[in-house]
C-alpha positions as CSV (number, residue, x, y, z in Angstrom):
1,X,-21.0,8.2,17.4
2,X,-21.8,5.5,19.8
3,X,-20.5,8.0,23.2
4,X,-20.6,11.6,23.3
5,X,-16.6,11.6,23.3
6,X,-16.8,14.8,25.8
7,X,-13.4,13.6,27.3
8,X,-10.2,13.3,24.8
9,X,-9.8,10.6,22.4
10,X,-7.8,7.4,23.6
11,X,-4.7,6.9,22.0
12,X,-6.3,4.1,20.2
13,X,-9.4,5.8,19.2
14,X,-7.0,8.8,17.8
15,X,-5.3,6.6,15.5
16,X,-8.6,4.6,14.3
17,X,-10.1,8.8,13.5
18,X,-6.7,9.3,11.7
19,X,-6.7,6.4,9.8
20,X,-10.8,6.8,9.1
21,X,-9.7,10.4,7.6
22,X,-6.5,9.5,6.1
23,X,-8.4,6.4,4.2
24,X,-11.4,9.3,3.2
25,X,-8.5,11.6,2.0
26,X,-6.6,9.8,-1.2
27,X,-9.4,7.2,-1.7
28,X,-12.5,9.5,-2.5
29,X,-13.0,11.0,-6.2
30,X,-10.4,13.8,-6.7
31,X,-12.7,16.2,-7.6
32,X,-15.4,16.5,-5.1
33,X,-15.3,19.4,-3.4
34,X,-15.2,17.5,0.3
35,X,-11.4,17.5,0.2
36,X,-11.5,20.7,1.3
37,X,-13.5,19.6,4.9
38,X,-10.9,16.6,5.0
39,X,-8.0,18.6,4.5
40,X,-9.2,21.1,7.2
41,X,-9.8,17.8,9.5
42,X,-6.4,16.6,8.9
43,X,-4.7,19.6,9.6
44,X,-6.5,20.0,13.3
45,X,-5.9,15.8,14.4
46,X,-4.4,17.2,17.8
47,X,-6.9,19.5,18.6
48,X,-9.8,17.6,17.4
49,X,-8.1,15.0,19.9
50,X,-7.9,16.3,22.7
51,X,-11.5,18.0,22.6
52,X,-13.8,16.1,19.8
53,X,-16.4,18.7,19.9
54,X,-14.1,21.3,17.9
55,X,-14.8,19.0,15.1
56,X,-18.4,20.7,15.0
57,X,-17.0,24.2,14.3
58,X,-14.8,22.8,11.5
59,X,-17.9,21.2,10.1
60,X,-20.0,24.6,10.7
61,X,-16.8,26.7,9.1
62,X,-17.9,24.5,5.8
63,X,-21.4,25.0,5.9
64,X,-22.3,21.5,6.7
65,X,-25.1,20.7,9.2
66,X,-23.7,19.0,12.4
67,X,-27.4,17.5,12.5
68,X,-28.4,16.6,8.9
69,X,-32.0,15.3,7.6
70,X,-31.1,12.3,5.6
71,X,-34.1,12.5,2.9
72,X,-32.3,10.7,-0.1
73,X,-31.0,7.6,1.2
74,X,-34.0,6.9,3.3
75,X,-35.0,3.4,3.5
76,X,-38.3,3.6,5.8
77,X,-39.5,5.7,8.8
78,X,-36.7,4.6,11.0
79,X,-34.3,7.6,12.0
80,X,-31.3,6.3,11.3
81,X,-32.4,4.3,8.2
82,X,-30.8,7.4,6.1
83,X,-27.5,7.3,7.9
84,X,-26.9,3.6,7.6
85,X,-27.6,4.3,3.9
86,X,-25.5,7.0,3.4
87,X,-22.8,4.9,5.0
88,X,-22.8,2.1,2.7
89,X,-23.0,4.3,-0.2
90,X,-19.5,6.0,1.0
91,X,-17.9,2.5,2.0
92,X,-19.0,1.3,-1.6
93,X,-17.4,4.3,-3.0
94,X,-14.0,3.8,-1.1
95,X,-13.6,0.4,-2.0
96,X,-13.9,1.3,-5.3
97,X,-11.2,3.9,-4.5
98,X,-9.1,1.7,-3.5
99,X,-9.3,-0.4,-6.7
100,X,-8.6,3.2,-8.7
101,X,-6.7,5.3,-7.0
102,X,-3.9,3.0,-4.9
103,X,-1.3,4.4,-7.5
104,X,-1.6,7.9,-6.7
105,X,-1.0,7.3,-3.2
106,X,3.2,7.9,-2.4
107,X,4.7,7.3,1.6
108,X,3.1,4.8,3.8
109,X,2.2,2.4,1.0
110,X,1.3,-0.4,3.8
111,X,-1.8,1.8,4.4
112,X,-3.4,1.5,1.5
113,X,-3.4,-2.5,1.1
114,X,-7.5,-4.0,1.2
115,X,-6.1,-5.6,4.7
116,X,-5.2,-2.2,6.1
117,X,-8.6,-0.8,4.5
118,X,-11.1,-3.3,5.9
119,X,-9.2,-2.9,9.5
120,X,-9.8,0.9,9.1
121,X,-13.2,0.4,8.2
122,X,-14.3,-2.0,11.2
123,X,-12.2,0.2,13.4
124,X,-14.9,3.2,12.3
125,X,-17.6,0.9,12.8
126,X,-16.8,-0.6,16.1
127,X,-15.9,2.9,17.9
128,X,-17.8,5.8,15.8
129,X,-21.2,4.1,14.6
130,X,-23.9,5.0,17.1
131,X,-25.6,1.3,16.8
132,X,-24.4,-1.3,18.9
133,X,-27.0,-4.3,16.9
134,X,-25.5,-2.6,13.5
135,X,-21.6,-3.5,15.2
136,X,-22.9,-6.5,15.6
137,X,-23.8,-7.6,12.2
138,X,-20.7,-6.0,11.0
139,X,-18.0,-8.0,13.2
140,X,-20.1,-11.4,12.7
141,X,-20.5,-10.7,8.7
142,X,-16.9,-10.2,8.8
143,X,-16.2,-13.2,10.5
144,X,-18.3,-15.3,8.4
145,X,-16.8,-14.2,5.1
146,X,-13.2,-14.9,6.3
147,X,-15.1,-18.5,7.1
148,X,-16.4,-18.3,3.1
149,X,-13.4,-16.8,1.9
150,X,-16.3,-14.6,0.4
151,X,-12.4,-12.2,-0.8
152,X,-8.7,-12.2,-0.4
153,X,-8.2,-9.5,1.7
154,X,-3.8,-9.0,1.5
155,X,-1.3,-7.2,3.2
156,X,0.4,-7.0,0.0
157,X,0.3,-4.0,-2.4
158,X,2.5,-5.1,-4.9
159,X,0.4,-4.2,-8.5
160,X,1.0,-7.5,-10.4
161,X,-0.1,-9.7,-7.5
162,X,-2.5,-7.7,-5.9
163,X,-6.3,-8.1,-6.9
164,X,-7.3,-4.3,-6.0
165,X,-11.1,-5.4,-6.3
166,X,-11.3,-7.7,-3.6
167,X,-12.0,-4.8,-1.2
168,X,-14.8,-4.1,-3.0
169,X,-15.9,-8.0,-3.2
170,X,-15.8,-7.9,0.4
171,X,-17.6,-4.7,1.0
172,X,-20.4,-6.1,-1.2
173,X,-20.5,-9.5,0.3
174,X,-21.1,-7.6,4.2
175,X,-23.6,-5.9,2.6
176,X,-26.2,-8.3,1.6
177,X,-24.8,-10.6,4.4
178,X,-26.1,-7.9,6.9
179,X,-29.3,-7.4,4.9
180,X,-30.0,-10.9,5.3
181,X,-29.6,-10.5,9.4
182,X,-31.8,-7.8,9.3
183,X,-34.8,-9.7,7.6
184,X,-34.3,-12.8,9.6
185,X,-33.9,-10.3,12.8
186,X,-37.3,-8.8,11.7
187,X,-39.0,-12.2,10.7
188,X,-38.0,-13.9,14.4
189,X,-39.5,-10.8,16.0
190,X,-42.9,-10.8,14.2
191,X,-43.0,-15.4,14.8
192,X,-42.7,-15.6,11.2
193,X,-40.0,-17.4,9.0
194,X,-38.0,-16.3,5.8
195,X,-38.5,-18.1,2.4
196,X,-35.9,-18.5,0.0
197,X,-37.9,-16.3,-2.5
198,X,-37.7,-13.5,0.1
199,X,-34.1,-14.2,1.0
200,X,-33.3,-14.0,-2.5
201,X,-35.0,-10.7,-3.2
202,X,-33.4,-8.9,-0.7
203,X,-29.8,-10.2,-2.4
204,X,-28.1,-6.9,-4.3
205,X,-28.1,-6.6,-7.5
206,X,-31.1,-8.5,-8.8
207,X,-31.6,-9.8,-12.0
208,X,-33.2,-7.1,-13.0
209,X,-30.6,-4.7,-12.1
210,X,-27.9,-6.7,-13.1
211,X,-28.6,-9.3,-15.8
212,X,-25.1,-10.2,-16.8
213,X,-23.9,-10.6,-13.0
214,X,-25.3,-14.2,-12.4
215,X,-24.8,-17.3,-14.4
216,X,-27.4,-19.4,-15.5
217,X,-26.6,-21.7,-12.5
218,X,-27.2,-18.5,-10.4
219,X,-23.4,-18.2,-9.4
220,X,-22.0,-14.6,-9.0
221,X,-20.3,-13.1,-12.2
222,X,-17.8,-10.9,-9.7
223,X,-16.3,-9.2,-12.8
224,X,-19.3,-8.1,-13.8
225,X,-20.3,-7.1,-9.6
226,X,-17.4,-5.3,-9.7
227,X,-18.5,-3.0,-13.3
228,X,-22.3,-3.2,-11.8
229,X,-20.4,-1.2,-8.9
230,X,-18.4,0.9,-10.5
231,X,-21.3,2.3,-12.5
232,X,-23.3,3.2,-10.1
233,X,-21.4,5.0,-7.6
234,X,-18.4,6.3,-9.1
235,X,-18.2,9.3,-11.3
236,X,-18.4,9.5,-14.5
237,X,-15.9,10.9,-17.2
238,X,-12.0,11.4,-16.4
239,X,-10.5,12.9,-13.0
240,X,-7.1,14.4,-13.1
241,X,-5.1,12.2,-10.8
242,X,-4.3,14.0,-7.5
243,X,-0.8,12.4,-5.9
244,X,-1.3,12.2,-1.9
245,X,1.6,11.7,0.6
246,X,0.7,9.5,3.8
247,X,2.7,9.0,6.7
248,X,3.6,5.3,7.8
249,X,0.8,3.7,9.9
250,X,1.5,4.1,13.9
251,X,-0.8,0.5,13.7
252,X,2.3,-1.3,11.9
253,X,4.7,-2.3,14.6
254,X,8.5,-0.6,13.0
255,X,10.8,-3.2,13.3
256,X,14.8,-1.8,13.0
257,X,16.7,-4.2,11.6
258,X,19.8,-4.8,14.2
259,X,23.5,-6.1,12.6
260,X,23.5,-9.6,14.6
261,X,26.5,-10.0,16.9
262,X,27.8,-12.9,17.5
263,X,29.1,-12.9,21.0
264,X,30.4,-16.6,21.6
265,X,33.7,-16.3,20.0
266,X,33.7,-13.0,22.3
267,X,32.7,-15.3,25.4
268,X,35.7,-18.5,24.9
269,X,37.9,-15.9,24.6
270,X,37.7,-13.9,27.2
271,X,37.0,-17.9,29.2
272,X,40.3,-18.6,28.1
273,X,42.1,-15.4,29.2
274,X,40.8,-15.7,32.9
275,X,41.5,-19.3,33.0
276,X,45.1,-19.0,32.1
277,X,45.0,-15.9,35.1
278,X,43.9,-18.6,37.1
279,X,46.2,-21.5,36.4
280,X,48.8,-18.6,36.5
281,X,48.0,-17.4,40.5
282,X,48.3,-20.8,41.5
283,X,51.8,-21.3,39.8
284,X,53.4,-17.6,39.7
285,X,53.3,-14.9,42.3
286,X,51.5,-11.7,41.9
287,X,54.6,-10.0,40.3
288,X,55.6,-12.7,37.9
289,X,51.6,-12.2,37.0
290,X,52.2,-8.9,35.6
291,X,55.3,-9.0,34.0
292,X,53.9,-12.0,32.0
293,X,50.7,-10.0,31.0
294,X,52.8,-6.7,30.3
295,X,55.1,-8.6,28.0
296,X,52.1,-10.0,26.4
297,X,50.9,-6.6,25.6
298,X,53.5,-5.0,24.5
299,X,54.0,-8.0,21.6
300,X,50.5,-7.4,20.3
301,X,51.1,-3.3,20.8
302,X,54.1,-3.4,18.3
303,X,52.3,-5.7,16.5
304,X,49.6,-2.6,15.7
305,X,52.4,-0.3,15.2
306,X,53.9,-2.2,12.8
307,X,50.7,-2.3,10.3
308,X,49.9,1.6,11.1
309,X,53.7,2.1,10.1
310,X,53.6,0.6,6.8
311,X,50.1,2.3,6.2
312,X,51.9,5.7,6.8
313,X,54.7,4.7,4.6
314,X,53.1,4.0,1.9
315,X,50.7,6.8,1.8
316,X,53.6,9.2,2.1
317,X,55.6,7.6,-1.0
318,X,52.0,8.4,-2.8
319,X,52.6,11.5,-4.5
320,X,50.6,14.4,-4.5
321,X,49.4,15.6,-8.1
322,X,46.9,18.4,-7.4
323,X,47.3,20.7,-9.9
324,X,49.5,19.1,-11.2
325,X,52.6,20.6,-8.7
326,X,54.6,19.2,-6.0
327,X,54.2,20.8,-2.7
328,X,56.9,23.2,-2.2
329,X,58.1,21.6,1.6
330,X,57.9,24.4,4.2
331,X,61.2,25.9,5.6
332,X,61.6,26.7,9.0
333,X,58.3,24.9,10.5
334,X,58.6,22.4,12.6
335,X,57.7,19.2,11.6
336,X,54.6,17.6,13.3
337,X,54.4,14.1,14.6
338,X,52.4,11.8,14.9
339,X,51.2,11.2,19.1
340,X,51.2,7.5,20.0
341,X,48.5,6.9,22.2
342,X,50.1,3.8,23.3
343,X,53.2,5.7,24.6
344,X,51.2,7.8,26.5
């Protein structure tokens, strides 16, 4: 982490750690056995809030160092070579997720869009990664492929018009993006310059990896990235589909749709009623005022009454046929009326 986050977690930094979770929890492989970590994580957000460190004991409850020795994905003698590793490795594996597993995911659907994703995954970077150059490259590689158009990222998770591989275009394309910083970084540093050649090698896959993923004009083959991909970081044979309920995304603004009113037909009439009041006082005294206005209400209250009356009317003529017998009519019981508020 790039701060020792003794203090709570900002509002903004608890949703970016939910969503970060969240996006681990239905995207990774169904059956590794880190679901079980990710559940206990999702079921302590609050406290894990409000004091970060209790993250550690969950971490300890599961046997999992809080200070690991990253040996496998080691790149060179730098420290944090194996963590930056590891890191691509899992964001590789969660694009391809995305790709697999989108429909499996039930609830907030608007979460699990390549948009949404790449937002949750430069929200992890830009408050969680402990390496303010390594932020750096991210944001600006990110920039620059919306620039390229290096993948259409959507909002949209509709499965005909959604392309659920351009997540993992995009992921790929920061990738050698930031590898190419890094050796041009490195060359400036040491006075020298960067040759094509070298540029080139650094590029993932190479030929010799990937044959089929370059043309013979050296263009990208990204159906064939996308299987070069696949094959090497997810898991092999067939995984039971696990179904996963999200929430709806406290990042999305809710809009309530509101029944429109208009209100100017409201406005000229009650214009009109207070201009006749006032063409009214200047002819009529205060008296002849309210006898006009009373008689004027009274015609639009019997009005009323005459609609509820033939409403009543005819649903009394409606006979009753439950059961199929008439109501035997009560003896003795005084017949209740209907109150008019009006006469009140």
């Amino acid at each position: 982490m790039n701060q020792d986050f003794k203090n709570p977690l900002t509002s903004f930094q608890k949703d970016a750690f939910i969503e970060w979770i969240d996006l681990l929890h239905w995207s990774l492989p169904s059956q590794w056995k880190i679901h079980n970590l990710i559940n206990d994580i999702r079921h302590n957000y609050n406290s894990i809030a409000k004091k970060p460190s209790q993250i550690k004991l969950i971490l300890e409850s599961h046997n999992v160092p809080t200070a690991p020795i990253w040996n496998e994905c080691k790149l060179n003698d730098a420290s944090d070579s194996g963590y930056a590793c590891g890191l691509w490795k899992l964001f590789h594996i969660i694009s391809i997720g995305v790709s697999e597993q989108h429909r499996t995911v039930l609830g907030g659907k608007e979460r699990i869009s390549s948009a949404h994703v790449s937002d949750v995954m430069l929200n992890y970077v830009s408050i969680f990664f402990d390496c303010e150059l390594c932020q750096v490259n991210f944001l600006q590689s990110h920039e620059k492929c919306i620039i390229d158009k290096c993948a259409s990222l959507s909002d949209d998770v509709n499965e005909v018009s959604t392309n659920w591989k351009e997540l993992t275009t995009w992921i790929w394309y920061l990738h050698n993006d930031i590898n190419k910083r890094k050796l041009q970084e490195e060359a400036r540093m040491s006075g020298k310059t960067v040759s094509k050649v070298e540029e080139d090698a650094i590029i993932w896959p190479g030929t010799q990896q990937c044959p089929q993923c370059r043309d013979l004009n050296g263009e990208w083959n990204r159906i064939q990235v996308f299987s070069f991909l696949f094959n090497e970081y997810w898991p092999k044979g067939i995984s039971n589909p696990r179904f996963v309920v999200l929430d709806r995304s406290k990042r999305i603004k809710r809009t309530v749709k509101r029944k429109e009113v208009n209100i100017i037909p409201f406005t000229i009439l009650w214009l009109s009623i207070a201009l006749s009041l006032w063409s009214l006082q200047k002819n009529m005294s205060l008296s002849k005022i309210k006898k006009f206005a009373l008689s004027k209400w009274n015609e639009v209250r019997q009005k009323s009454l005459g609609v509820k009356d033939k409403s009543e009317k005819s649903y009394q003529s409606y006979p009753s046929n439950q059961n199929n017998r008439m109501r035997p009519k009560s003896i003795g019981v005084a017949r209740r009326t209907r109150i008019d508020p009006f006469s009140l």
